[in-house]
C-alpha positions as CSV (number, residue, x, y, z in Angstrom):
1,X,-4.8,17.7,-6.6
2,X,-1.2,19.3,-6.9
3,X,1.5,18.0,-9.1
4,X,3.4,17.1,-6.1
5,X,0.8,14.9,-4.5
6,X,0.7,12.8,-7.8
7,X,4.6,12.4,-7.6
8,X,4.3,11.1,-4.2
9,X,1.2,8.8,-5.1
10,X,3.4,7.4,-8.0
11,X,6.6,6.9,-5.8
12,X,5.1,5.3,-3.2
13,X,3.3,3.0,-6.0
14,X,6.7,2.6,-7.2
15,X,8.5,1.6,-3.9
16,X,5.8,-0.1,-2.8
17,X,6.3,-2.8,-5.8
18,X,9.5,-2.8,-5.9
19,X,9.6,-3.8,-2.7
20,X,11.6,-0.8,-1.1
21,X,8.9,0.0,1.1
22,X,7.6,-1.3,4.1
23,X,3.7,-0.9,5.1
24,X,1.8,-1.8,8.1
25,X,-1.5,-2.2,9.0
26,X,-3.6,-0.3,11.5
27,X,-6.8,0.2,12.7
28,X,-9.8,0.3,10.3
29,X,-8.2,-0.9,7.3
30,X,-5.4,1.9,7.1
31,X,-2.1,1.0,6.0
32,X,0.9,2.9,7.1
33,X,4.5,4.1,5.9
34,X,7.1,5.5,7.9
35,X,9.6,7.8,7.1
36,X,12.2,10.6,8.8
37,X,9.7,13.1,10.3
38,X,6.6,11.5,9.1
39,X,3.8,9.1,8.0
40,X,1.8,8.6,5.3
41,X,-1.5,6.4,5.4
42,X,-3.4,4.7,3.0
43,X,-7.4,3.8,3.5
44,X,-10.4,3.0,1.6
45,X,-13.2,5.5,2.6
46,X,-16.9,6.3,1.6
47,X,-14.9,9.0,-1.0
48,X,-13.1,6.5,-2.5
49,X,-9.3,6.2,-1.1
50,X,-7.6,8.7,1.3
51,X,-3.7,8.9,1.4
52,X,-3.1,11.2,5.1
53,X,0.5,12.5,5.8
54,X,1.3,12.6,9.1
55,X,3.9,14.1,11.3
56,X,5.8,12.6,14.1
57,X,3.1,13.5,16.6
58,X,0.4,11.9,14.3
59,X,-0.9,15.6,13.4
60,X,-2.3,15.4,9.7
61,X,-0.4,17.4,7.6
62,X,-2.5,16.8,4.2
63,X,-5.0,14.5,3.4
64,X,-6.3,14.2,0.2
65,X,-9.4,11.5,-0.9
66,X,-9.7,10.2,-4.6
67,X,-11.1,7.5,-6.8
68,X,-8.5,7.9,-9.3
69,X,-6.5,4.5,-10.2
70,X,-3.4,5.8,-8.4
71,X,-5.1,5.7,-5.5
72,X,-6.9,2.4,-5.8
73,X,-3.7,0.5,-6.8
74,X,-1.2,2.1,-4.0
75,X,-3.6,1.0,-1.7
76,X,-3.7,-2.7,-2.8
77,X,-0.3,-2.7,-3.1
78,X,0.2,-1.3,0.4
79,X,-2.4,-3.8,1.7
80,X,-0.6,-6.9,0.3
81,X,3.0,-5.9,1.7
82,X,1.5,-5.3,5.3
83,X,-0.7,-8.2,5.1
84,X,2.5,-10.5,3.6
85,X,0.0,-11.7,0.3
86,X,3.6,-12.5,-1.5
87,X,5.1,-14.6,1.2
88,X,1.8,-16.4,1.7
89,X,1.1,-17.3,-2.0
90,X,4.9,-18.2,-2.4
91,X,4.8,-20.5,0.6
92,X,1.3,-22.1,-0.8
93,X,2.8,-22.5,-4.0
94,X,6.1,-24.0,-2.8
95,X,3.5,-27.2,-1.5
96,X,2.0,-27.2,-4.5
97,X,2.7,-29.5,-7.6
98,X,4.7,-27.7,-10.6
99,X,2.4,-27.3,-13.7
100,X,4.4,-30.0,-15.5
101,X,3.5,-32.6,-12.0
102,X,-0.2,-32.0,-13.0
103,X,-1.9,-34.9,-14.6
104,X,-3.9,-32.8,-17.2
């Protein structure tokens, strides 16, 4: 795998938690990112993970599988910003009793 496709997997990782990125999910478990000019997927496959840049006419410009932990953790993080896992734990939470309202 280039140099430059490790960059990429780290930014996205990066945006992706720090909340500058948006994902969304599509069919089969593949989560997408949008950008000027192009896409780039995330899924889980029989090889491991596949990240998949696409163009603006959903030709695939590069794909690329691995089982590396880049890989693995951009697409959980991907998969709980499209499926809103923060919002949903933060709104459970909110109903919740503090730590210091349990009894034991």
């Amino acid at each position: 795998m280039s140099d430059r496709l490790i960059t990429l997997l780290s930014r996205l990782n990066l945006a992706t938690e720090q909340g500058d990125l948006n994902w969304e999910e599509l069919p089969g478990e593949e989560f997408s990112a949008t950008f000027s000019g192009y896409a780039v997927g995330i899924e889980q496959g029989a090889l491991g993970y596949v990240l998949t840049i696409y163009d603006d006419d959903g030709n695939i410009v590069e794909s690329v599988a691995g089982k590396d932990s880049i890989f693995r953790d951009l697409f959980r993080a991907a998969r709980r910003v499209a499926r809103g896992i923060d919002e949903a734990l933060n709104s459970i939470l909110s109903q919740l009793p503090n730590d210091d309202e349990l009894p034991f």
